[in-house]
C-alpha positions as CSV (number, residue, x, y, z in Angstrom):
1,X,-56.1,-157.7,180.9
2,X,-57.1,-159.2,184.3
3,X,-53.8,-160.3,185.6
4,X,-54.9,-161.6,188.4
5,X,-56.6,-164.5,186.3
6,X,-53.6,-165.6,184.4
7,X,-51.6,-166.1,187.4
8,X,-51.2,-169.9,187.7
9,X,-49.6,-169.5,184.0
10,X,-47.5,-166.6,184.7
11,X,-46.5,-168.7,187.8
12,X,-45.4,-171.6,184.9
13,X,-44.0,-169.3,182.6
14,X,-41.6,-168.3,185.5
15,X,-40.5,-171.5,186.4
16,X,-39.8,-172.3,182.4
17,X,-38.0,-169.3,182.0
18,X,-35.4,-169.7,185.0
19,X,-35.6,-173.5,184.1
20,X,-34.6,-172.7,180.1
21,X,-31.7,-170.4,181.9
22,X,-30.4,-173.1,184.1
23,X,-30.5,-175.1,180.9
24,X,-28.1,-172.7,179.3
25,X,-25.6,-172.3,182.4
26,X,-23.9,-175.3,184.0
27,X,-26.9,-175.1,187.4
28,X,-26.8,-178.5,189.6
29,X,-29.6,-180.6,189.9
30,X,-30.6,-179.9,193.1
31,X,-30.9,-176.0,191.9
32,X,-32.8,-176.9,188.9
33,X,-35.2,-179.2,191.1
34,X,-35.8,-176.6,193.8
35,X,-36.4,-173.8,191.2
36,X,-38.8,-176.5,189.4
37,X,-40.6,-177.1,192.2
38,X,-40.8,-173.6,193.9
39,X,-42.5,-172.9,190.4
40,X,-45.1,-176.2,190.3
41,X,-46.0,-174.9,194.2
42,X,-47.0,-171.3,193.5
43,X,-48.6,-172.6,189.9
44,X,-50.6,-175.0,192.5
45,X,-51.0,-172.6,194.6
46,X,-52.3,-169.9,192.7
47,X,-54.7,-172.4,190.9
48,X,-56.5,-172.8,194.2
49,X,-56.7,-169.3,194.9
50,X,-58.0,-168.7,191.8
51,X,-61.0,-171.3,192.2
52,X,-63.6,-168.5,192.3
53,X,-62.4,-166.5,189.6
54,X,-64.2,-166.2,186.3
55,X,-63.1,-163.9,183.1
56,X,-62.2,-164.3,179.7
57,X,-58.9,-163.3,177.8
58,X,-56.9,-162.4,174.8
59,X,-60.1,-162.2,172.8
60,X,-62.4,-164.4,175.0
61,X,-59.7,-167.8,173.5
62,X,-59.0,-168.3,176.8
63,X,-61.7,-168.7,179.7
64,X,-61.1,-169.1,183.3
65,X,-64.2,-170.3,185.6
66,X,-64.7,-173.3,188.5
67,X,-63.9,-176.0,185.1
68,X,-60.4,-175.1,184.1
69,X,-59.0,-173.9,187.5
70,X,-60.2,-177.1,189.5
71,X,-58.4,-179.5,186.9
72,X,-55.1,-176.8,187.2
73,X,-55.8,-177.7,190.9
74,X,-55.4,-181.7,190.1
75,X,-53.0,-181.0,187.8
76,X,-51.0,-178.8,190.2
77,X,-51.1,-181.0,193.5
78,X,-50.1,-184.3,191.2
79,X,-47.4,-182.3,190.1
80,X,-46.2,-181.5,193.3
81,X,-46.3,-185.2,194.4
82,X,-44.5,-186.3,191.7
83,X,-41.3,-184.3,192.1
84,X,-41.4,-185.1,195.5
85,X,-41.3,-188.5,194.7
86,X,-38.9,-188.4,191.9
87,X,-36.3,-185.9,192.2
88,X,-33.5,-187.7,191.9
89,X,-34.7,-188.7,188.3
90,X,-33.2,-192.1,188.3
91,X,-33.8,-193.0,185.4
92,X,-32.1,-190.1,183.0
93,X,-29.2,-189.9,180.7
94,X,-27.0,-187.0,183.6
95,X,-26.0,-184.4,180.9
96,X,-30.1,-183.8,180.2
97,X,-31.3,-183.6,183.5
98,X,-32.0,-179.9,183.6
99,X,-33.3,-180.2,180.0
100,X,-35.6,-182.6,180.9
101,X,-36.8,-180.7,184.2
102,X,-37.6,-178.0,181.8
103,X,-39.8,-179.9,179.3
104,X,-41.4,-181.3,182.5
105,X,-42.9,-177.7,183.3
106,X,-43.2,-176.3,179.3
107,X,-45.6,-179.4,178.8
108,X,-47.4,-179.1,182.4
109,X,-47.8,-175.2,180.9
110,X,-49.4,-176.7,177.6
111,X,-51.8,-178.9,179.5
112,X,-52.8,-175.7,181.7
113,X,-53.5,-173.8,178.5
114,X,-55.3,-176.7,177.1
115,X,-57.8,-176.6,179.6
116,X,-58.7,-173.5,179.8
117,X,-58.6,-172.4,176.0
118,X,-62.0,-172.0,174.4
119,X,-60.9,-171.0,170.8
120,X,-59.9,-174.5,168.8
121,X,-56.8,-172.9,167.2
122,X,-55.3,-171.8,170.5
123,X,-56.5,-175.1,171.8
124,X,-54.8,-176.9,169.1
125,X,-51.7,-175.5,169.7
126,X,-51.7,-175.7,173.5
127,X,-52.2,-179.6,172.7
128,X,-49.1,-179.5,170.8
129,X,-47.2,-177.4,173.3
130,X,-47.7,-180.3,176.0
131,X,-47.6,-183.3,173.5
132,X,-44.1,-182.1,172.0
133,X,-42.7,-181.6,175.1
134,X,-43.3,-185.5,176.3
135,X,-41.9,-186.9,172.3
136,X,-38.7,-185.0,174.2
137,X,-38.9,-186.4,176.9
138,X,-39.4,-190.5,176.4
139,X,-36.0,-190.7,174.4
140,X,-34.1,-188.5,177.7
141,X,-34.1,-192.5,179.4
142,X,-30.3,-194.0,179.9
143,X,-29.7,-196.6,178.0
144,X,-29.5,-199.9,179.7
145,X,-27.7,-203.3,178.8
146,X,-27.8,-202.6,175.2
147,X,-31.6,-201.9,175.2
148,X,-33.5,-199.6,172.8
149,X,-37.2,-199.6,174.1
150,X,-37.3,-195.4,174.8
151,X,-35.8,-195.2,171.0
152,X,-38.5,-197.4,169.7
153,X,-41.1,-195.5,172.2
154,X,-40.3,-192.3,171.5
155,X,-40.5,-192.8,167.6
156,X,-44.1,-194.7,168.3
157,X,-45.1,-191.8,170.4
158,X,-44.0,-189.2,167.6
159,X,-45.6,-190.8,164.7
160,X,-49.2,-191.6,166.2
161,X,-48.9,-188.2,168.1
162,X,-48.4,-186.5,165.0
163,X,-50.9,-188.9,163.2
164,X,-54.0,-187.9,165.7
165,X,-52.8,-184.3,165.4
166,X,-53.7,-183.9,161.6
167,X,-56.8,-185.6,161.6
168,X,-57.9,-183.4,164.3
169,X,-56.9,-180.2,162.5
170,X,-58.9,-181.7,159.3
171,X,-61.6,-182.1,161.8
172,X,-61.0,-178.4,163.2
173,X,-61.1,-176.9,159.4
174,X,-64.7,-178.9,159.0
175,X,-66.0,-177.4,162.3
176,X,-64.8,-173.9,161.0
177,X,-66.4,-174.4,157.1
178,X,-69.4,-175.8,159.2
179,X,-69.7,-173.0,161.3
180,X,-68.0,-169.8,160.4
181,X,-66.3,-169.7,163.7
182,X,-63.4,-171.3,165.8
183,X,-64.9,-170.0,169.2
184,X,-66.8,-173.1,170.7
185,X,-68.9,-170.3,171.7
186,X,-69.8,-170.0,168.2
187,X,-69.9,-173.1,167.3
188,X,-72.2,-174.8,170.2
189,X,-75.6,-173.3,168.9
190,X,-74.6,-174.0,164.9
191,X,-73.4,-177.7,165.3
192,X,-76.4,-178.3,167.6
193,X,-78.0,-178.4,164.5
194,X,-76.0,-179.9,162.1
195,X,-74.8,-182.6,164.8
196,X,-76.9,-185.3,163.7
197,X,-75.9,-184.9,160.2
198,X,-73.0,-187.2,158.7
199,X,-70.8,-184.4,158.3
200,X,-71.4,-182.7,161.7
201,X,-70.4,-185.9,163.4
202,X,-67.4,-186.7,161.4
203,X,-66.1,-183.4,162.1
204,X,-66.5,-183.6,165.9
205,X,-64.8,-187.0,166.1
206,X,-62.0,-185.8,163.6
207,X,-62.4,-183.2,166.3
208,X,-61.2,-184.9,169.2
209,X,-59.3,-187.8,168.0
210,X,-56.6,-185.3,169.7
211,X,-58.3,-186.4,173.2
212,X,-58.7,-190.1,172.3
213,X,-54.7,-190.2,171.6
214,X,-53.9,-188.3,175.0
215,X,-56.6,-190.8,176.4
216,X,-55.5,-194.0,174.7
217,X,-58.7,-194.4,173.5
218,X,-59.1,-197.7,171.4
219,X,-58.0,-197.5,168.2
220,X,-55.7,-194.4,169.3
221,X,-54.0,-196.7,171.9
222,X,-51.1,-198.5,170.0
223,X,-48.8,-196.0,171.3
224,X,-49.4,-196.6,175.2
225,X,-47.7,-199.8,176.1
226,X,-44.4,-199.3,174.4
227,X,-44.4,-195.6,175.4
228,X,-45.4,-197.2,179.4
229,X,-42.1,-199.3,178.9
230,X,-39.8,-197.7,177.2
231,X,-39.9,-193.9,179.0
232,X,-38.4,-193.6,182.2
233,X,-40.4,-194.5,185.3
234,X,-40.7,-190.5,186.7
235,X,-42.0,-190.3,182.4
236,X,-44.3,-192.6,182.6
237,X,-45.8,-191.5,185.8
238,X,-46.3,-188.0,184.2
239,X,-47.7,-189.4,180.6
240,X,-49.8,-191.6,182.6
241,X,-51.7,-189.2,184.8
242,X,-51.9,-185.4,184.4
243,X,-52.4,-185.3,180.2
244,X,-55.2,-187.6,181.0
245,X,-57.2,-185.3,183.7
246,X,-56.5,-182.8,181.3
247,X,-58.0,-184.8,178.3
248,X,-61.0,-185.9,180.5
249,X,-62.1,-182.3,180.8
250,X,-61.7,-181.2,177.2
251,X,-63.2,-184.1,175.9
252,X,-66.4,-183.0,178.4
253,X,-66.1,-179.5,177.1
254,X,-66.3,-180.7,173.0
255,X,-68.9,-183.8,173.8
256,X,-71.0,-180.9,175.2
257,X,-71.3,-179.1,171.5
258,X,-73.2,-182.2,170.3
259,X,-76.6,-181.9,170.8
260,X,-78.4,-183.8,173.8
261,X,-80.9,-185.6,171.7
262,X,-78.1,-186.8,168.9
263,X,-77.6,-190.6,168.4
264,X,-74.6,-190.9,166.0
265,X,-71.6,-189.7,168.5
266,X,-73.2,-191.5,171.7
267,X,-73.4,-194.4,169.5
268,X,-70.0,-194.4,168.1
269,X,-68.4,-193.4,172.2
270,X,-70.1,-196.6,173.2
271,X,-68.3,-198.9,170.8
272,X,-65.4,-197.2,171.4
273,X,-65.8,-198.1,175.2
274,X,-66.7,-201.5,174.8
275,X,-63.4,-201.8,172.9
276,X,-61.0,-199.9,175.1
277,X,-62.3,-202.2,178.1
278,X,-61.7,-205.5,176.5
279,X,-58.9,-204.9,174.6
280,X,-57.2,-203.2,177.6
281,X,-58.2,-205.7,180.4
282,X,-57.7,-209.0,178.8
283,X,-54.5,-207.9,177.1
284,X,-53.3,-206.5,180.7
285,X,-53.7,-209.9,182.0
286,X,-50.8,-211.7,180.6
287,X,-48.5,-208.7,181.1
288,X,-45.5,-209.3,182.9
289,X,-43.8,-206.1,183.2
290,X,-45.9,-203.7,185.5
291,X,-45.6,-200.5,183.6
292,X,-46.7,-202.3,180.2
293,X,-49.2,-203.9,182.5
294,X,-50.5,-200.7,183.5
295,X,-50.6,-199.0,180.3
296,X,-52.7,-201.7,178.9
297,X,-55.1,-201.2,182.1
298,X,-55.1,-197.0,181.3
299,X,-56.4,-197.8,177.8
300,X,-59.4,-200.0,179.8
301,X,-59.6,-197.3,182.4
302,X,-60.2,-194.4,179.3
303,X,-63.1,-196.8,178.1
304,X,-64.9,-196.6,181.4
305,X,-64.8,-192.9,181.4
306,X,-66.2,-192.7,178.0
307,X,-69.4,-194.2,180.3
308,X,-70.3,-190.6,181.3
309,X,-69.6,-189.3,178.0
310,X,-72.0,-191.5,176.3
311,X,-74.9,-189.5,178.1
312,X,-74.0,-186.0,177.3
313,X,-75.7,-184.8,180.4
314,X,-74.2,-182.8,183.2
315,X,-74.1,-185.2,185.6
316,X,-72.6,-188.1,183.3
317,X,-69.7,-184.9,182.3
318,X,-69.1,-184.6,185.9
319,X,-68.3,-187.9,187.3
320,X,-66.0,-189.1,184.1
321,X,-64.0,-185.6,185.5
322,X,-64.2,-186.8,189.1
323,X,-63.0,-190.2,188.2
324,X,-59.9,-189.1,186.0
325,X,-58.8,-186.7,188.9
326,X,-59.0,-190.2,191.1
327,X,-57.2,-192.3,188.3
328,X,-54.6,-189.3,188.4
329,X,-53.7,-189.9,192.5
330,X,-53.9,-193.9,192.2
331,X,-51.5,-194.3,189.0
332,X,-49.3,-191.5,191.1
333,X,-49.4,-193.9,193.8
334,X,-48.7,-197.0,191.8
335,X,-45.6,-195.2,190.0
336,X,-44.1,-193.9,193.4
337,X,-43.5,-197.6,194.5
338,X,-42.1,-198.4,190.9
339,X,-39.6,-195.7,191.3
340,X,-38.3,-196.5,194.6
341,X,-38.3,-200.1,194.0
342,X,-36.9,-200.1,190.5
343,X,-33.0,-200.5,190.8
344,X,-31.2,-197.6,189.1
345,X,-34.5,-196.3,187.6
346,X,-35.2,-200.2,185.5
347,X,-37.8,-201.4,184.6
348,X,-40.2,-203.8,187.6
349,X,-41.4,-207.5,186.9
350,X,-44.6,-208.4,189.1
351,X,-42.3,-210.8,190.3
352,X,-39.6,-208.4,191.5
353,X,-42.3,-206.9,194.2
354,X,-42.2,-210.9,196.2
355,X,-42.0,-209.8,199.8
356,X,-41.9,-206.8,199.7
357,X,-44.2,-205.9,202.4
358,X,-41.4,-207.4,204.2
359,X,-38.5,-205.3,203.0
360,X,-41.1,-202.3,203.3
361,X,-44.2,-202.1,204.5
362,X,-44.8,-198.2,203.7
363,X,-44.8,-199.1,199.8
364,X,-46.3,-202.5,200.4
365,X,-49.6,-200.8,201.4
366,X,-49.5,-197.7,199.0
367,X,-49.1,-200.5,196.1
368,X,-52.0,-201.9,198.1
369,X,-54.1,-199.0,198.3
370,X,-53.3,-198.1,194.5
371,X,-54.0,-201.2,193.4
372,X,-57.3,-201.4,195.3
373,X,-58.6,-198.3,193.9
374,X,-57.8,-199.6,190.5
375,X,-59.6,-202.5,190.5
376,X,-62.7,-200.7,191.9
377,X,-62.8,-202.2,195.6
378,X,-64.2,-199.7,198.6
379,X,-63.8,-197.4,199.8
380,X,-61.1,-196.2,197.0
381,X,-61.4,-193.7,194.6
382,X,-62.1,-196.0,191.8
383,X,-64.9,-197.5,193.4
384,X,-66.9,-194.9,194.3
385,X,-65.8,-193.6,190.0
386,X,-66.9,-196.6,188.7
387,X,-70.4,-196.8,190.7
388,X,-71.6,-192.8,189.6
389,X,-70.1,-193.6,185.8
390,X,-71.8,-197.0,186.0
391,X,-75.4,-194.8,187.6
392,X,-74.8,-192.4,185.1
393,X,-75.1,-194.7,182.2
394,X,-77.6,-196.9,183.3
395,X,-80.2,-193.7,184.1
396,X,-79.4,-192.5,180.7
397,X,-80.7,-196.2,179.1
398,X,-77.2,-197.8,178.7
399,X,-78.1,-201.2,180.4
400,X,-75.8,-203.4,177.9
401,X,-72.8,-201.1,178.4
402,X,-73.3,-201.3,182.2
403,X,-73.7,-205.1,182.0
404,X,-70.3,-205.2,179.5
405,X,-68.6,-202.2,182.0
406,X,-69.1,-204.4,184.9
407,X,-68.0,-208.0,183.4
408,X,-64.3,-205.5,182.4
409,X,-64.4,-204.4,186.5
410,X,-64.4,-208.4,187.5
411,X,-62.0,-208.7,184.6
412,X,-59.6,-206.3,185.7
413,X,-59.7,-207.5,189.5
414,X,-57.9,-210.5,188.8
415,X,-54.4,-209.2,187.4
416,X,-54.2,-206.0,190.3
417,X,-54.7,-208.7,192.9
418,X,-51.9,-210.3,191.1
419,X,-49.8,-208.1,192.2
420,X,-51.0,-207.3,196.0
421,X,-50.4,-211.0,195.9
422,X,-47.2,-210.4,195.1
423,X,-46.5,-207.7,197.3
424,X,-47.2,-209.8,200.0
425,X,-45.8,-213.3,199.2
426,X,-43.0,-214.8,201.0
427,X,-40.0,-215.4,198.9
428,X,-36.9,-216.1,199.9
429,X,-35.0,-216.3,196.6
430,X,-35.4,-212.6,196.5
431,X,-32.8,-211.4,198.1
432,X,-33.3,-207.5,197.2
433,X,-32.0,-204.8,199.7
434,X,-34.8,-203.2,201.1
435,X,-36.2,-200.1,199.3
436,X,-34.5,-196.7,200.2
437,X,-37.3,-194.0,201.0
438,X,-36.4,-190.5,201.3
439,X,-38.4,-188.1,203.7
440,X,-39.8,-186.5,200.3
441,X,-41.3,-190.1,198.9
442,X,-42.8,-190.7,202.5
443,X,-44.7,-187.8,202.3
444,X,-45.5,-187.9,199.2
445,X,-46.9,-191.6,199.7
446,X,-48.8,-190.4,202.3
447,X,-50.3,-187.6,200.6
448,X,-51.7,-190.1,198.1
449,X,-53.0,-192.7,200.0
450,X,-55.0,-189.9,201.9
451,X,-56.2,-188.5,199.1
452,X,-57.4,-191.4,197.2
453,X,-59.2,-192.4,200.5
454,X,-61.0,-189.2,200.9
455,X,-62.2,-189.1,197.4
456,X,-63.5,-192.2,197.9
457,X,-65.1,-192.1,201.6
458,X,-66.3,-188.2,200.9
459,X,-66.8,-187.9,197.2
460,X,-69.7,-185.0,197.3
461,X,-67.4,-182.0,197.5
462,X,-65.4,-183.5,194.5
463,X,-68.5,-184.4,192.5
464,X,-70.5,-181.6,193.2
465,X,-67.9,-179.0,192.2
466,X,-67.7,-180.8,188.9
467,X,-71.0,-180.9,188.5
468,X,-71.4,-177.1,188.9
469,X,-67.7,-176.7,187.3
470,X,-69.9,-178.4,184.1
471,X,-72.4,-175.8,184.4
472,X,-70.1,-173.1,184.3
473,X,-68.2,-174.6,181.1
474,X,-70.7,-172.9,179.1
């Protein structure tokens, strides 16, 4: 075996070993959260090095090639950023804190394998690697003033997570009686022709309901808003990012065994985008609570990157997988300000943000910037998403779903200036001590704002490796 191409996962294996011992022992938290990040640094690390390697192993299940390690990269740098940002872990029951640090890693080591395995079994149970580690990790929140939200969440999360899971292995045993084969190798050329048929389309959606769940694609999004505010804030920051990079590019890699010329499962992404906008953007806008207010806006957020899916072209693959690695910076940057702002690791109220630019002008403009870049304003991230996902669809005939994609933009503008409004209001009934932000957090803020800038003022490097990152998927 080619070592040298397994090394980001070694890397993770490493750091969930010595994690799983610290678990054991009686290790501080500081230990367990240098040891944890010393192992999400050489994992990122290793991913970039590993950019221009290409192999296959354990049987060709398991490909590496431009695709998988440039989402590892996302995945990697976001991970980084996060426990920089949320060490401390505010927000979690003290006698689990190691044990939560290690199902942290194990299910950042499921969504590595995830996108790199090319064999549906070994996919399948990557999947559920990274998915069982988070129904861990929702209930690990401390229980405040009597409340039972991450009881309630973690219970929603389990059922629908489990739910999605068996109709995608029904879906997975009608590709195989389809096909003969569980390499997608295999099954690319055989479902090509059989893709147009009833039962070649029902078993590719059966397929990846797995992705819509990690997506929060409508009708697999009843789990997000609870699961948003009932896991702790560093959770939440993790569920709402890096499984949904992850999910972007697997959902590319299955969309790409239908063939080019089939109707039925462009047909059926479309309606499904059309009801993941609405639903999520006019539901977000009476939303109080920011978190809840933001999972409602990641299940409208998954519709508009069903917009390059729709084509199943190249290019359309490519910029849905440039704008989930942008959605992954800007909900990083949203949840950094939560955290520091949220008193002992609570829940935030728009309203508990009121002058905050004035307690703290730092995380008043990240919230700015993250916001911004949400809502699709220049020269973000999200804008410059939204404009190649909203190109891509219209040059592949999609006029109505552009018109309806852009009417859910305007939509969505209203309730994230809501709350730039409220970062920036005078009010002097909120009487709040002024954020405390650690060297690590300032950095860390930084770091996001810059990036979210640059892939919005220079997105060609980004879009063009995904592009050819596309190609090289097959």
């Amino acid at each position: 075996m080619n070592i040298h191409l397994f090394l980001p996962e070694l890397a993770l294996l490493a750091g969930c070993l010595v994690a799983f011992c610290m678990t054991i022992g009686k290790a501080g938290k500081n230990a367990m959260r240098v040891s944890i990040l010393c192992a999400a640094l050489a994992y990122t690390l290793a991913a970039i090095w590993a950019l221009p390697l290409k192999g296959n192993l354990f049987y060709d299940a398991y490909r590496v090639d431009l695709f998988s390690q440039m989402v590892k990269c996302a995945m990697g740098v976001g991970f980084c950023l996060m426990l920089f940002f949320g060490g401390e872990i505010k927000g979690i029951e003290g006698d689990v804190k190691a044990e939560y640090y290690f199902f942290l890693l194990t299910s950042l080591l499921g969504l590595t394998l995830l996108v790199s395995s090319v064999e549906l079994v070994t996919l399948f149970i990557a999947l559920e690697l990274s998915s069982y580690s988070l129904y861990l990790l929702v209930p690990m929140r401390s229980a405040r003033d009597g409340q039972t939200w991450h009881v309630e969440a973690a219970v929603k999360y389990l059922f629908f997570g489990v739910a999605s899971s068996g109709i995608m292995l029904f879906g997975l045993s009608w590709i195989f009686g389809l096909t003969g084969t569980t390499y997608m190798s295999g099954v690319l050329p055989v479902l090509h022709t059989v893709s147009s048929q009833p039962v070649g389309v029902m078993a590719l959606v059966m397929l990846l309901c797995g992705m819509f769940f990690k997506l929060a694609v409508f009708p697999f999004h009843f789990w997000t808003p609870d699961v948003y505010q009932g896991a702790s804030n560093e959770t939440t920051a993790f569920i709402s990012a890096l499984p949904k990079v992850a999910a972007v590019a697997v959902l590319a890699r299955f969309c790409a065994l239908a063939a080019p010329d089939s109707i039925a499962l462009p047909s059926l992404l479309t309606v499904l985008s059309v009801c993941s906008m609405f639903y999520g953007n006019l539901t977000a806008l009476v939303q109080k609570d920011v978190k809840r207010m933001l999972g409602f806006s990641g299940i409208a957020h998954a519709g508009y990157i069903l917009l390059g899916m729709v084509t199943l072209k190249t290019w359309g693959f490519a910029t849905s997988l440039y704008y989930g690695i942008g959605y992954l910076f800007m909900m990083l940057a949203a949840f950094l300000v939560l955290y520091t702002v949220a008193p002992n690791g609570a829940n935030v109220n728009v309203k508990n943000l009121n002058g905050l630019s004035r307690r703290s002008p730092l995380l008043a403009f990240i919230m700015t910037v993250s916001m911004f870049a949400l809502a699709g304003i220049p020269p973000f991230a999200g804008f410059m998403g939204k404009f190649m996902l909203l190109t891509s669809a219209y040059k592949s005939g999609y006029v109505l779903l552009v018109v309806i994609a852009a009417i859910n933009t305007a939509i969505g503008i209203y309730y994230y200036l809501q709350v730039v409004r409220a970062v920036y209001a005078e009010d002097e009934a909120n009487t709040a001590d002024a954020p405390v932000t650690t060297a690590g957090t300032r950095v860390a803020g930084v770091c996001l704002v810059a990036i979210t800038l640059a892939l919005g003022i220079m997105p060609e490097t980004v879009v063009d490796m995904a592009f050819r990152a596309m190609q090289a998927a097959w």
